[in-house]
C-alpha positions as CSV (number, residue, x, y, z in Angstrom):
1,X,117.0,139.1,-27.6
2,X,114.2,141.4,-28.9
3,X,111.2,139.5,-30.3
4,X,110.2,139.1,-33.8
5,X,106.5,138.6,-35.0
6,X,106.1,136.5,-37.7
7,X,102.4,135.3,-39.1
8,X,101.2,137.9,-36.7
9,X,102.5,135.7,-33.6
10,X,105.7,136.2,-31.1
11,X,108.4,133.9,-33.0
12,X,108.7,132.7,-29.3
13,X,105.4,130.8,-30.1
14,X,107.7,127.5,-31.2
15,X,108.1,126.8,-28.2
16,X,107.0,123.4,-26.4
17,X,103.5,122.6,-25.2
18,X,102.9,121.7,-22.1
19,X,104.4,119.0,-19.6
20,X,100.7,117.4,-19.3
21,X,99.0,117.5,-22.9
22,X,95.5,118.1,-20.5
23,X,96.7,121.5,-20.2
24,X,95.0,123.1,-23.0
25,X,92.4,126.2,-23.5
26,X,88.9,124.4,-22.0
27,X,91.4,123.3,-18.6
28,X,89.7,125.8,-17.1
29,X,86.1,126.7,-14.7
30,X,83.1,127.2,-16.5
31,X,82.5,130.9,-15.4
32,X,85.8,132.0,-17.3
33,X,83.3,131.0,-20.8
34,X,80.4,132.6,-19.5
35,X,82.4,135.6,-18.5
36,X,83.8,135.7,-22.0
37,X,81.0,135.5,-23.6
38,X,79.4,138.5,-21.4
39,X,82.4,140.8,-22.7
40,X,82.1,139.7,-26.2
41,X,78.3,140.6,-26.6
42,X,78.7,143.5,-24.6
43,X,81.2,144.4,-27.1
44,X,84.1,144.6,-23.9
45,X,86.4,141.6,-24.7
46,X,89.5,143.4,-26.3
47,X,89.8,146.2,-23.4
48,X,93.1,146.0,-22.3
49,X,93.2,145.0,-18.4
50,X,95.8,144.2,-16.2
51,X,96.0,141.0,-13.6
52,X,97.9,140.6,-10.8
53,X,98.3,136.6,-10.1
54,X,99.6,136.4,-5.8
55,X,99.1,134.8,-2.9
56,X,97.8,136.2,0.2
57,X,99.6,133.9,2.8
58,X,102.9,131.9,3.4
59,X,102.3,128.0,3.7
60,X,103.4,125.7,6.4
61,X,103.2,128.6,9.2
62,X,106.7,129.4,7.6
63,X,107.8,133.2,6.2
64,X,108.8,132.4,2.8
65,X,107.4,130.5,-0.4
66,X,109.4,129.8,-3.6
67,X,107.7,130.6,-7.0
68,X,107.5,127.6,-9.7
69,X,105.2,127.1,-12.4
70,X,106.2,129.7,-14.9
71,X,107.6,127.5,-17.3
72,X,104.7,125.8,-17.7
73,X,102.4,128.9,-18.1
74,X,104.7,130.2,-20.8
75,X,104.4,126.9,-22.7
76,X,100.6,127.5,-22.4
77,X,100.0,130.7,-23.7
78,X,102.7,130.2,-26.8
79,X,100.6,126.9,-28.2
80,X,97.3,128.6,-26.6
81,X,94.6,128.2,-29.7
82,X,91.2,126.1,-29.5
83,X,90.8,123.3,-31.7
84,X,87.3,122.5,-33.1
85,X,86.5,119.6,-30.9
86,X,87.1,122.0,-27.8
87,X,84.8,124.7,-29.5
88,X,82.0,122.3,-30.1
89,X,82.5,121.1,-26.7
90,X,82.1,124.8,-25.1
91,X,79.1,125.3,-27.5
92,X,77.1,122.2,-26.0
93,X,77.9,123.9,-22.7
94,X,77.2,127.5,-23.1
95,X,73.1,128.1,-23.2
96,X,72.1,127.9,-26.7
97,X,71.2,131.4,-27.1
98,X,74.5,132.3,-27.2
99,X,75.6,133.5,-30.7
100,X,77.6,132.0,-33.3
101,X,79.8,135.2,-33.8
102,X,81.4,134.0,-30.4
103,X,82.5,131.1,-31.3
104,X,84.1,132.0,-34.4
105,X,85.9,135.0,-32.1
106,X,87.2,131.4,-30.3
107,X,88.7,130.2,-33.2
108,X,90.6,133.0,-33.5
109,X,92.3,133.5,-30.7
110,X,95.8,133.2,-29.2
111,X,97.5,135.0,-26.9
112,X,99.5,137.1,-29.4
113,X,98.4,140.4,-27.7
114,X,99.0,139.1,-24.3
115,X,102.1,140.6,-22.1
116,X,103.3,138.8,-18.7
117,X,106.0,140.3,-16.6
118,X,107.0,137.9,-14.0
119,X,109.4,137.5,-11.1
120,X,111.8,134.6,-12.1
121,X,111.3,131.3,-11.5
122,X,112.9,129.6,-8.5
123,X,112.7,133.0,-6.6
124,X,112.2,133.8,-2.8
125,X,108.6,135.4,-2.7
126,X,106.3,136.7,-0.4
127,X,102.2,137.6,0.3
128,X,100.8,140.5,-1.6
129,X,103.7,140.9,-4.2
130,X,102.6,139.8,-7.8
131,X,104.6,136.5,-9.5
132,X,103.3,137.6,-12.3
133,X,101.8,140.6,-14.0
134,X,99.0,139.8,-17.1
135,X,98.0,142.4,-19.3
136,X,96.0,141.7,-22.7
137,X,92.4,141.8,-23.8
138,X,90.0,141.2,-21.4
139,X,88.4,138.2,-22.3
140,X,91.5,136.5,-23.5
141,X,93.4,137.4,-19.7
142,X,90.0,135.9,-17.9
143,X,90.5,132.8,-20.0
144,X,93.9,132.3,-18.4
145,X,93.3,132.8,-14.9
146,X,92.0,129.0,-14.2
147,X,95.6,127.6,-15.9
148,X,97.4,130.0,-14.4
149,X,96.4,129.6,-10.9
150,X,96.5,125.5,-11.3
151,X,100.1,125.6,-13.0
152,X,101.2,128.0,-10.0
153,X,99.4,127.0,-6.8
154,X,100.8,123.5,-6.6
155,X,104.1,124.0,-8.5
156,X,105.3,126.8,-6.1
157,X,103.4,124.6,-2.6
158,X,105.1,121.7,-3.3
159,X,108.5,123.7,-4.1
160,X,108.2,125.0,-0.6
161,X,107.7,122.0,0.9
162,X,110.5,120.8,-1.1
163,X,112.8,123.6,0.7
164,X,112.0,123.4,4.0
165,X,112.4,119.9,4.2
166,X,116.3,120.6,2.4
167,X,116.6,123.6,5.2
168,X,115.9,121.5,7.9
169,X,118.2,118.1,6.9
170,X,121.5,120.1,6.4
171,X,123.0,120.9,3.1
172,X,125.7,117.9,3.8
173,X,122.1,114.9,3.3
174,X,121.2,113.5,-0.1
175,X,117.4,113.8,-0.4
176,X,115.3,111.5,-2.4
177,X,111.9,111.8,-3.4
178,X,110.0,108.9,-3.4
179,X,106.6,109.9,-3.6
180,X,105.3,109.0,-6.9
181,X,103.1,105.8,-6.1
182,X,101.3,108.6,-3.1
183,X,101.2,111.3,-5.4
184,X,97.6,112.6,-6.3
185,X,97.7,110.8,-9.8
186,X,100.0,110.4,-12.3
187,X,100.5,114.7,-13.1
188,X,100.7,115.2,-9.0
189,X,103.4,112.9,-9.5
190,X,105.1,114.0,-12.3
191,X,104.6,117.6,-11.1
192,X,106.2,116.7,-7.8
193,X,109.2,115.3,-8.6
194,X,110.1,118.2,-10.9
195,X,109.7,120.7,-8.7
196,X,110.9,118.9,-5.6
197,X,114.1,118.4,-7.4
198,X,113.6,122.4,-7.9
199,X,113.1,122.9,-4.3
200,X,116.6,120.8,-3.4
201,X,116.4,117.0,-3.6
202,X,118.6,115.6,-5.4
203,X,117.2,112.6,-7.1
204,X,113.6,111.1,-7.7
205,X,112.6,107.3,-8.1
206,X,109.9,108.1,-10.9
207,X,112.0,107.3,-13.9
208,X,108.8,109.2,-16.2
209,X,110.1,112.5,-14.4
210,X,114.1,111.3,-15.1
211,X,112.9,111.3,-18.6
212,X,110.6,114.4,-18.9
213,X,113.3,116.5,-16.8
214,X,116.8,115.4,-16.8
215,X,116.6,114.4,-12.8
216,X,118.9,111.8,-11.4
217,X,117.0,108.6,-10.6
218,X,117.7,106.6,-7.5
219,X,116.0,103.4,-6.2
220,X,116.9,99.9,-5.2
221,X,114.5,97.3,-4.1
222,X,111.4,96.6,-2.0
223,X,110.7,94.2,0.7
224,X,109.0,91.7,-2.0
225,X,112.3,90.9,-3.4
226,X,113.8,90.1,-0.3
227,X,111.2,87.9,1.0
228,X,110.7,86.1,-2.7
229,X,113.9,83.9,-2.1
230,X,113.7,81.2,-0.1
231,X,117.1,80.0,0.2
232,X,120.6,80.4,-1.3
233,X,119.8,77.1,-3.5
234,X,118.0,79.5,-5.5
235,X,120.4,80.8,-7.2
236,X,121.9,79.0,-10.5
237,X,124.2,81.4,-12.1
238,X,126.6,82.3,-8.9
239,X,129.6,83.5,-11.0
240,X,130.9,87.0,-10.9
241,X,133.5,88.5,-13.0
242,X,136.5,90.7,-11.2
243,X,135.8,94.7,-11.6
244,X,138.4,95.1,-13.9
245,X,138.1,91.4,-15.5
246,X,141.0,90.1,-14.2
247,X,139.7,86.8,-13.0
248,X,135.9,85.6,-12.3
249,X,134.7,84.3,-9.4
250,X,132.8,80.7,-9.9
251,X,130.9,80.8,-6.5
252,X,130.2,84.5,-5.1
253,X,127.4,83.0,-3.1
254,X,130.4,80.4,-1.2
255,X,131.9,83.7,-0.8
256,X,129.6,85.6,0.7
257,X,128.8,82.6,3.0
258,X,132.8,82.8,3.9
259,X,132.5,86.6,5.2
260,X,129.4,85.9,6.8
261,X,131.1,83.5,9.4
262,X,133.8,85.7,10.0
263,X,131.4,88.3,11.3
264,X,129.9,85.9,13.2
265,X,132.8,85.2,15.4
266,X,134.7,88.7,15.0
267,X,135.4,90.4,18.7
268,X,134.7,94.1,17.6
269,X,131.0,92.9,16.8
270,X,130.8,91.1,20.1
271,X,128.1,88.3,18.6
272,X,125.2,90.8,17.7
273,X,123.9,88.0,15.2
274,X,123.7,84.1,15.7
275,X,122.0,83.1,12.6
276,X,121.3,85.3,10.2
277,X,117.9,84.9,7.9
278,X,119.5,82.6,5.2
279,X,116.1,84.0,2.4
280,X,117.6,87.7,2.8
281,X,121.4,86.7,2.8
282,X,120.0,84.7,-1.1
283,X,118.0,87.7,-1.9
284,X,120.9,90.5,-1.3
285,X,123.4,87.9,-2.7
286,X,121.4,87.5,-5.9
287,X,121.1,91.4,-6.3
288,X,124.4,92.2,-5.7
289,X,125.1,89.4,-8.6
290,X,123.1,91.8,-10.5
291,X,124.0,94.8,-9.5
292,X,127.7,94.6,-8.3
293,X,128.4,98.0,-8.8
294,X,125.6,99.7,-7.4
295,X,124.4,97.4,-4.6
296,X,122.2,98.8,-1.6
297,X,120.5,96.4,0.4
298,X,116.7,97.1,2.1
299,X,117.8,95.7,5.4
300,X,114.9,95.6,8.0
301,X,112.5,92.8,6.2
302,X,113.4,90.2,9.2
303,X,115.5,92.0,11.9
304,X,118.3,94.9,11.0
305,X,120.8,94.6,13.6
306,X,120.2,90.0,13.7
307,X,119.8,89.8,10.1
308,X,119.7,92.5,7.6
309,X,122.9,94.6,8.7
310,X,125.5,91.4,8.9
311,X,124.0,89.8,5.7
312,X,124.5,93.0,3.8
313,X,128.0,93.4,5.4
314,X,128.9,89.5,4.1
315,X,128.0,90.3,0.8
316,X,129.4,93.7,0.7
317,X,132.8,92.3,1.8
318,X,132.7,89.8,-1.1
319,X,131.9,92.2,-3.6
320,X,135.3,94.1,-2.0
321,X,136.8,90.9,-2.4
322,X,136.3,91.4,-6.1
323,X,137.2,95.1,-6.7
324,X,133.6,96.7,-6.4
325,X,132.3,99.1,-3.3
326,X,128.9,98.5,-1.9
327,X,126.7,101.2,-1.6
328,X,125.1,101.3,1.0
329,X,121.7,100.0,3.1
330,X,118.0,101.3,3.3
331,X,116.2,101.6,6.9
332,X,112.9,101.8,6.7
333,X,111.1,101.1,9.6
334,X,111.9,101.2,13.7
335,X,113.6,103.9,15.5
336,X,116.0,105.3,12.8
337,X,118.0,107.0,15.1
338,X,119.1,104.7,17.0
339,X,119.5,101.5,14.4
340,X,121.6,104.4,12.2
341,X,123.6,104.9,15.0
342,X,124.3,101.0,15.5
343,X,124.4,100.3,11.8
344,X,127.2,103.1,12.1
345,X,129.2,101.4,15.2
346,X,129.1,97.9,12.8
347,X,130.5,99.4,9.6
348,X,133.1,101.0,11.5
349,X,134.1,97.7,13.9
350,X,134.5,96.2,10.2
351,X,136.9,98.6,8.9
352,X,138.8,98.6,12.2
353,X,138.5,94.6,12.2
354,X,139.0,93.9,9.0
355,X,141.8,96.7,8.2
356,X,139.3,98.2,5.0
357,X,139.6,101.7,4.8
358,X,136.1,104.0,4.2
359,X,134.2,100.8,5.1
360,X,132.9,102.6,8.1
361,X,131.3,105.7,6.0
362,X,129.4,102.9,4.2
363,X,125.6,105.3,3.2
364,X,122.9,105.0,5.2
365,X,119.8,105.6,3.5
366,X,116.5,106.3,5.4
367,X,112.7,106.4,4.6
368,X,109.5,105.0,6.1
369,X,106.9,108.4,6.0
370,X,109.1,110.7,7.4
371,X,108.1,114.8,6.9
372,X,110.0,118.2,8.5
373,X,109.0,117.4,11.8
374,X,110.4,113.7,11.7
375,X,114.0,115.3,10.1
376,X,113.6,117.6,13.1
377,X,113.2,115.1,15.9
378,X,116.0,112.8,14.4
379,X,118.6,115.9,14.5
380,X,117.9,116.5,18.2
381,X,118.2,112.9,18.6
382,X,121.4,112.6,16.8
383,X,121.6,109.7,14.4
384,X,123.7,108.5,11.2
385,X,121.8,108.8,8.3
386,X,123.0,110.1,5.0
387,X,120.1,110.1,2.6
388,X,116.3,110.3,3.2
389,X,114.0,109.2,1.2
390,X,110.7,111.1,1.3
391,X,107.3,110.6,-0.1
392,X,103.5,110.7,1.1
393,X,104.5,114.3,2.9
394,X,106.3,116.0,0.6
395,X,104.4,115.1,-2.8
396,X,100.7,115.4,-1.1
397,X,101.7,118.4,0.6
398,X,100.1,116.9,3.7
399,X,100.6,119.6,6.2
400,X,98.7,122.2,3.9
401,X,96.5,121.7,0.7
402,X,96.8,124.6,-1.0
403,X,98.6,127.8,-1.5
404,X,95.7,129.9,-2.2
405,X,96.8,132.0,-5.5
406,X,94.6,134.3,-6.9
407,X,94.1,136.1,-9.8
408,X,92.8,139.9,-9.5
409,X,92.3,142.7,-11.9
410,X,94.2,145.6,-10.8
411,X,93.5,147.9,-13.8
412,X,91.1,148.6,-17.3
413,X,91.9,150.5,-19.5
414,X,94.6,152.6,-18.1
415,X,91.7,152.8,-15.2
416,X,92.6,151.5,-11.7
417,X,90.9,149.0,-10.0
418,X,90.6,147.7,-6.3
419,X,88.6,144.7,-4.8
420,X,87.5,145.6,-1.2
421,X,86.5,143.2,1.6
422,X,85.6,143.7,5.6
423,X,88.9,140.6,5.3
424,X,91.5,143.3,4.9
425,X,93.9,140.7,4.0
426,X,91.6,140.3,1.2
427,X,92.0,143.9,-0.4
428,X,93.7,144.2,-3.6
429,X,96.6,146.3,-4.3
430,X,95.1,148.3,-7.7
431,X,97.1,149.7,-10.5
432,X,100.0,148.4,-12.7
433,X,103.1,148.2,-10.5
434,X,106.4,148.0,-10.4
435,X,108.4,145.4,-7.6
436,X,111.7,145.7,-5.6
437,X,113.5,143.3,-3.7
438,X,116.2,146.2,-0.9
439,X,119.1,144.6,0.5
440,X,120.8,145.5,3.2
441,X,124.3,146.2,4.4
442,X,125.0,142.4,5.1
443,X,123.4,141.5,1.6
444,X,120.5,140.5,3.3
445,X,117.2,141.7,1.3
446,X,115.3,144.2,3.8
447,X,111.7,144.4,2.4
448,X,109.8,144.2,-0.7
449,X,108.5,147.3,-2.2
450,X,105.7,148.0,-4.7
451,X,105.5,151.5,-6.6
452,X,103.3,152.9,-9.3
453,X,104.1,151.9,-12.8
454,X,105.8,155.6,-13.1
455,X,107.5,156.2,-10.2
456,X,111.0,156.6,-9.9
457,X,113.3,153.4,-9.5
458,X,114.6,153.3,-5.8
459,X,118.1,154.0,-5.9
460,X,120.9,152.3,-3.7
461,X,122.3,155.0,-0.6
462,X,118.9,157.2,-1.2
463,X,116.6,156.7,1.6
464,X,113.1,155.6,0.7
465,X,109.7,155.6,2.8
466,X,108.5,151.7,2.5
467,X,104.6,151.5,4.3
468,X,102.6,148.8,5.0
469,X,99.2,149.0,2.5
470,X,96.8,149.0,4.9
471,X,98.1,149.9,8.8
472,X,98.8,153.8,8.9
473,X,101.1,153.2,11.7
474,X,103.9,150.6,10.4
475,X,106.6,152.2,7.9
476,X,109.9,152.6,7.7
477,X,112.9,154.5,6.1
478,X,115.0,152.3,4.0
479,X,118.3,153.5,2.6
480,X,119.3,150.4,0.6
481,X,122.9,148.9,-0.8
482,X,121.4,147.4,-3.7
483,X,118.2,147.2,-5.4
484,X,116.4,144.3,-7.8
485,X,113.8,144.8,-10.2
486,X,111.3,141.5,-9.8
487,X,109.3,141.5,-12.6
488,X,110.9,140.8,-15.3
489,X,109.0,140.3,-18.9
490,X,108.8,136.5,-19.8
491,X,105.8,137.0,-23.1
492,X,106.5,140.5,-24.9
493,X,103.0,140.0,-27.1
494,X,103.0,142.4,-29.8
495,X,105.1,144.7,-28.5
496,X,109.0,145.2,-29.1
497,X,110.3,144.8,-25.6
498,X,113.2,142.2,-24.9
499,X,112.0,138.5,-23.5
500,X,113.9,136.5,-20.9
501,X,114.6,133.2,-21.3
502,X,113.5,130.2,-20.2
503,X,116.3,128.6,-18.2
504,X,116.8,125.0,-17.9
505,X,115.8,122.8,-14.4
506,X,119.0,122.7,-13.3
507,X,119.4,126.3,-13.2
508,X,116.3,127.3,-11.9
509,X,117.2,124.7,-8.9
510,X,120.6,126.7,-9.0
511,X,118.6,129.9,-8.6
512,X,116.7,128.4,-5.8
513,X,119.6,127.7,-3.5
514,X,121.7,130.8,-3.7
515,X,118.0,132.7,-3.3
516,X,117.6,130.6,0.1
517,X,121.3,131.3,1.1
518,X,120.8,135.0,1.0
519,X,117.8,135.1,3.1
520,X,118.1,136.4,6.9
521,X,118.2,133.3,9.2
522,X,115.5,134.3,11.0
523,X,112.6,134.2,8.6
524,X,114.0,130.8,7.5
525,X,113.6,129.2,11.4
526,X,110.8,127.0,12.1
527,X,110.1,128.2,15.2
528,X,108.3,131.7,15.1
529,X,110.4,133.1,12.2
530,X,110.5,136.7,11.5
531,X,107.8,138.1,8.8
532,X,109.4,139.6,5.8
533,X,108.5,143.0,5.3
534,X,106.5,144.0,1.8
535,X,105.2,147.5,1.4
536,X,104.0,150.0,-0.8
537,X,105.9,153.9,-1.3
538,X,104.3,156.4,-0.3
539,X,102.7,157.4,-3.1
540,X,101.2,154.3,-4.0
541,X,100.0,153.9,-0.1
542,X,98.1,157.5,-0.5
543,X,96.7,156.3,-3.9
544,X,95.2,152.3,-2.3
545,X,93.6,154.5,0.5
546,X,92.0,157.6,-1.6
547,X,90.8,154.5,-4.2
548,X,89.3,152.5,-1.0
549,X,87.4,155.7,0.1
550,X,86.2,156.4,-3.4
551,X,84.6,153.0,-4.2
552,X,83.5,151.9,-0.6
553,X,79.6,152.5,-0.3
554,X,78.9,155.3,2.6
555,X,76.3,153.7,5.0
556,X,73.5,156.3,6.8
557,X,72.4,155.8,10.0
558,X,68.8,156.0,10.5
């Protein structure tokens, strides 16, 4: 719906702060102040400019990146508004010659006046093309760049990340993240497991995140509690009521004990184990006793295929004994191919053996530092895992740091601007734009488009001529069979135009998925994958290139 103002601020002001209450108006660099404080004495700060926030590069050597952070920004600028601690803190750090006029023009501000258009969140998105689009006063935009480039860099990185590990495990794997105790501090963590459950996974082990965001939480036990018992004697309380409390069992531990001997000498298993490690078979005993309906056993503490596999079947037939369903075990160390594969052959002998239907499509979970090359090799290799569980490599975004978002001014008032380099990559793209996503007949999208602010929309079955902004000698006719608008406006400031919504997690993950699914298989491959085309019309390509003459210095020989 079309915003209201009320108090002189968008009625969209109530909502929420922040995620991480550190993310307020001084969370930014030093030179964003100073700046400031140059346009307000030199009488500059309310021009109206216009900022493109973009990255220049795709991470991980892949051709696509999936935007996140928008929420958060949003939350930012609607609770934006300096308290007096943070003025006096910007005072003591600004030379004292600055005036006070300044920082009563702090105290004023919000970011009533401020506009951002922005591709929606959970999007396929590519170099060049702006997420977002900030237009406002000058001074109050500059203040935002710093925020807005933190909330975005890592949120969209680690939502990649997040993808390409779903992409290359198969839609049919469960995938948990498990990173928070590798995470860089508590908000990398939190951070992470929202937008890795953006990005695909399905669950998280940080229950903070479960809390903050509405994720499933999944987790079982470490290798402490296994090696903490010492023998079955341990155990006092060894009763366990029937599933639907027909009956109890007195002695579940005697139980247990029973199935464990009739693996022993069962032909199918063909004596894999002799004895089994009698500490484990107490520890997984005592935590199915606790957890009978959701019991899943770490399994390699000793030995998987002499100890941990057998002593989680024992105790997983007893629980079947009593009406519950195990499920399932944790690998997580050794060559998890291949002990997923055996682990696989025993559940199945057991159904066969022990005529129980399903037991053979018991879970297999898998972790132990595995990344997208790891899910790679294990796919060639062929194994039987059903979840993985993922930390240091998807939370730290080991194989790349950074995304590299920046922020540039694009245009002042109503005045376009262009930031020029000998790095061509590192050009700008000036003026307020508009963004198009073409597709294809196969529903494919062909190329991203920019246009001036006042072009003409493209329209589907018209040909259009889409160039590349800087190389004269790449462009192509597109005729396209549908046509998207991208940026979309998310903060209407002052004016009267209509404000999207927020949408929940759940449907930005949504939004993620079917956004992959429509993407040409070939710039989702590993290996070499095809660059996604982004271009400029024709009219915006003259414009860059008579702009790029005008400003460039002309050198003299002498």
């Amino acid at each position: 719906m079309a915003e209201t103002i009320a108090n002189g601020r968008p009625e969209s002001a109530n909502i929420d702060g922040p995620t991480n209450p550190m993310v307020t108006p001084i969370l930014t660099d030093l030179y964003q102040f100073t700046m400031a404080y140059a346009y307000w004495k030199a009488g500059k700060h309310n021009e109206r400019a216009v900022f493109d926030l973009y990255f220049r590069r795709n991470p991980f050597g892949g051709e696509y990146t999936i935007f996140a952070g928008l929420e958060e920004c949003i939350k930012f600028i609607a609770n934006f508004k300096f308290t007096e601690d943070e003025i006096a803190f910007v005072r003591s750090s600004l030379p004292p010659s600055c005036e006070d006029g300044f920082y009563e023009y702090l105290r004023g501000l919000d970011c009533s006046d401020i506009e951002i258009y922005s591709i929606s969140e959970g999007s396929v998105v590519f170099p060049k093309v702006p997420l977002m689009r900030i237009e406002g006063p000058i001074a109050v935009v500059q203040l935002l760049e710093t925020p807005f480039v933190n909330l975005i860099n890592y949120a969209s990185l680690v939502t990649t990340n997040a993808a390409r590990h779903r992409f290359v495990a198969g839609r049919s794997k469960i995938l948990l993240e498990f990173g928070l105790r590798r995470a860089q501090g508590p908000d990398g963590g939190i951070s992470a497991s929202k937008y890795c459950y953006m990005g695909g996974f399905d669950a998280t082990s940080n229950v903070a995140a479960g809390k903050l965001f509405g994720i499933p939480l999944r987790g079982t036990h470490s290798h402490a509690f296994v090696s903490s018992f010492l023998s079955p004697d341990e155990i006092i309380d060894k009763s366990l009521q029937h599933h639907d409390g027909s009956s109890v069992c007195e002695d579940f531990v005697s139980l247990v004990q029973t199935w464990l001997d009739k693996l022993k000498w069962s032909h199918l298993l063909d004596g894999i184990f002799s004895e089994t490690n009698q500490s484990e078979l107490a520890a997984f005993a005592s935590y199915a006793l606790a957890f009978p309906g959701s019991f899943l056993a770490l399994v390699d503490t000793y030995d998987v295929m002499r100890s941990g596999l057998p002593n989680f079947c024992a105790v997983a037939l007893a629980l079947n004994d009593l009406g519950y369903k195990a499920v399932g075990i944790r690998l997580d160390s050794g060559d998890l191919a291949y002990q997923s594969c055996e682990a696989r052959k025993f559940f199945c002998a057991i159904e066969k053996e022990f005529g129980l239907p399903g037991f053979g499509k018991t879970s297999i979970t898998a972790s132990n530092d595995l990344n997208e090359e790891t899910l790679d090799a294990l796919n060639k290799q062929g194994h039987e895992v059903d979840a993985f569980g993922i930390g240091t490599h998807l939370v730290t975004c080991y194989a790349q740091a950074a995304l590299g978002v920046v922020f540039k001014l694009v245009e002042i008032n109503n005045q376009p601007r262009i930031k020029l380099s000998e790095d061509v990559s590192k050009v700008s793209i000036p003026c307020k734009k508009r963004c198009y996503r073409l597709y294809g007949k196969e529903g494919y999208p062909l190329v991203d488009i920019m246009t001036g602010e006042n072009e003409p929309q493209p329209k589907v079955g018209e040909r259009i001529l889409c160039r590349h902004p800087f190389s004269e000698s790449k462009r192509a006719y597109v005729v396209p069979q549908r046509v998207e608008e991208l940026l979309k406006c998310f903060w209407p400031g002052n004016s009267d135009k209509i404000r999207e919504d927020l949408p929940p997690l759940k449907e930005i993950r949504e939004r993620c998925i079917e956004q992959l699914d429509q993407m040409r298989p070939d710039h989702m491959r590993r290996l070499n994958p095809t660059p996604y085309k982004v271009s400029v019309s024709a009219k915006l390509y003259d414009f860059i290139h008579f702009l790029w003459l005008n400003e460039a210095p002309v050198g003299e020989l002498q």
